[in-house]
N, C-alpha and C positions, 0 to 999 in steps of 0.2 A: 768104342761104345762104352768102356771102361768108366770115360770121367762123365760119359753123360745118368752112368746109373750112378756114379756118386755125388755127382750135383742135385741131384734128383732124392737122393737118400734124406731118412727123416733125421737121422743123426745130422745131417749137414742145417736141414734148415730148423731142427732144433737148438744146434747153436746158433747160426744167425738170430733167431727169434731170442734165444737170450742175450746173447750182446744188444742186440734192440731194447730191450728189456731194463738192460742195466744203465746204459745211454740216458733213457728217457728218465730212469728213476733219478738218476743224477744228475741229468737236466732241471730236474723241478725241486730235487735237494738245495741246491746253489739257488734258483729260484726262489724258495722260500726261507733260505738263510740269508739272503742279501734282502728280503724282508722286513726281515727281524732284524737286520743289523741296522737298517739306515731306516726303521720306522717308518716306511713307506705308508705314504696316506694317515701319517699322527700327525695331529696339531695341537698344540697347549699354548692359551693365549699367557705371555709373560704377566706376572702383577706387577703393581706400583709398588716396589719397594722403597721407596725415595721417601727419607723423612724419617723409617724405620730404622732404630739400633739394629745394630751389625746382626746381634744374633736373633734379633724377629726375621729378619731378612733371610738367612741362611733355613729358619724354621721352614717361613713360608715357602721358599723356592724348594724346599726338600720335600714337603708333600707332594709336590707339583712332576715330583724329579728331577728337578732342575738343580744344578750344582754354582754356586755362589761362591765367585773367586772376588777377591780384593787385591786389584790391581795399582791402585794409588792413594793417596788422600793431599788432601788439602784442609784450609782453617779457615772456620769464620765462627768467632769469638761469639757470637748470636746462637750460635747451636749446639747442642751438646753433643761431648767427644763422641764419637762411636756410631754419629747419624751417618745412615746413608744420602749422601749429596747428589751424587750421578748413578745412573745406571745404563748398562747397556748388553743388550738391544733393550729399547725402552719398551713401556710395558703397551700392552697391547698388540705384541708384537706375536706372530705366529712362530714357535718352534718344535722341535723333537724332543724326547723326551733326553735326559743326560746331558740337554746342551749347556754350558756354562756362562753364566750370567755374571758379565765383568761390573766389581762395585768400584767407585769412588769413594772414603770416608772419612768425612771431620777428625783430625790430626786429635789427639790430647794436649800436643801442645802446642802454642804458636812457632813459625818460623822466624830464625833468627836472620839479620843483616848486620854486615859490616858497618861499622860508623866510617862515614864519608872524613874528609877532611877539612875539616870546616873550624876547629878549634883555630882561634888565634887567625884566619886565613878567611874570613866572611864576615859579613856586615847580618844581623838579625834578618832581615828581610829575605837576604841570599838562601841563610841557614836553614829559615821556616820550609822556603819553597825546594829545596832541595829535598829534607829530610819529608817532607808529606808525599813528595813525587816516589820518593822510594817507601812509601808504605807505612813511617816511624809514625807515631805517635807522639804531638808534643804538647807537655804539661805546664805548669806556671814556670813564668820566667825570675829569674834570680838576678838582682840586680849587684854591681860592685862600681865601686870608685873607677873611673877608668874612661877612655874615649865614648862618649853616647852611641850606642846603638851597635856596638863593635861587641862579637862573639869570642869570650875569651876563653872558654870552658864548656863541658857538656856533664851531666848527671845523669845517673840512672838508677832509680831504686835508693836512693841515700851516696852514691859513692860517686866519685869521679872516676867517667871511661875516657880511654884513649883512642885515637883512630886505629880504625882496624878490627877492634874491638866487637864481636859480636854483639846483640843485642836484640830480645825479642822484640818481635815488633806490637805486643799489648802493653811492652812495659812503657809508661810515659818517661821523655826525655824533658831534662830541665836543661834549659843555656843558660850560662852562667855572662851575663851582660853590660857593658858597659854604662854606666847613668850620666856620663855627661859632666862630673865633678870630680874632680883629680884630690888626692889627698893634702898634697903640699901647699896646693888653694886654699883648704879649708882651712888646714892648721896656720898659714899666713893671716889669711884674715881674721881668724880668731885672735893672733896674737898681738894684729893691729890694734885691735878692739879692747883689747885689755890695755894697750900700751897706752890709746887716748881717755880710758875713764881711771889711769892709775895718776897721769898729766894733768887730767881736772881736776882728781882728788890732790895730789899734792899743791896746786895753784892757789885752790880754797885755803888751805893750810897755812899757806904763806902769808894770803891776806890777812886771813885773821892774828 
């Protein structure tokens, strides 16, 4: 009869009652801290940040609470450095508060490319369609004595590049190209030409 008066005792279901007690309060502790941790039932619609300098972007997304990471960039010569290009999750988009909002952002500079190998080794027409396929930019052509339409050289900026050679892709490239007239031609026939008006002039001379 011993355990039945002290299962019965108030000291016994005093403690049980608090252990219940502290259980439940801890139950709803965790409850309302996994709340507040994962924002349960917030929504914030993302803005249009696309278009905006880096740091309008960063402003807006900071009142908002939203944290603004810059994950890449890319270039396009039409928009000024610093523009937001892409974003993601695009806007409109429902999130939490804290979530981070990945930017894309116009480079300050262009990317550069390899020059292909095309000096001495392509015909004009090859060259053009090469260097457009890979992104280059190409500027007036520079003509020189030498096979027509034959790629003997490349410029860039005032200077002669070599293959391999980096090269932004806003700078224009000049080919430096063959015209179709060889030097020893001209000076040949130039000295033809002298040879038969010095043959007339001396003729005249004679007659008279």
């Amino acid at each position: 009869m011993d355990w039945k008066k002290k299962l019965l005792s108030p000291v016994v279901w005093g403690n049980l009652l608090a252990m219940f007690a502290v259980i439940v309060l801890l139950i709803v502790c965790t409850w309302m801290w996994l709340g507040h941790y994962t924002h349960h039932g917030e929504e914030i619609e993302v803005p249009n940040v696309v278009g905006q300098l880096v740091g309008d972007a960063e402003y807006t997304l900071e009142m908002l609470e939203l944290e603004a990471v810059v994950v890449d960039s890319t270039y396009d010569r039409s928009k000024p450095s610093g523009t937001i290009m892409v974003q993601h999750p695009k806007a409109g988009a429902k999130v939490k508060s804290g979530r981070e909002i990945y930017l894309t952002i116009n480079s300050k500079q262009s990317p550069s490319i390899a020059l292909p190998d095309i000096a001495d080794n392509s015909s004009l027409r090859e060259a053009q369609d090469r260097l457009r396929q890979l992104g280059f930019r190409i500027g007036p052509i520079e003509y020189r004595n030498g096979d027509k339409d034959w790629v003997y050289g490349v410029k860039c900026q005032g200077r002669t590049v070599m293959t391999g050679e980096r090269i932004p892709t806003d700078a224009p490239i000049t080919l430096i190209v063959g015209s179709g007239q060889d030097e020893e031609e001209i000076f040949d026939y130039d000295d033809e030409e002298a040879s038969d008006e010095e043959g007339e002039g001396g003729q005249v001379k004679d007659e008279e």
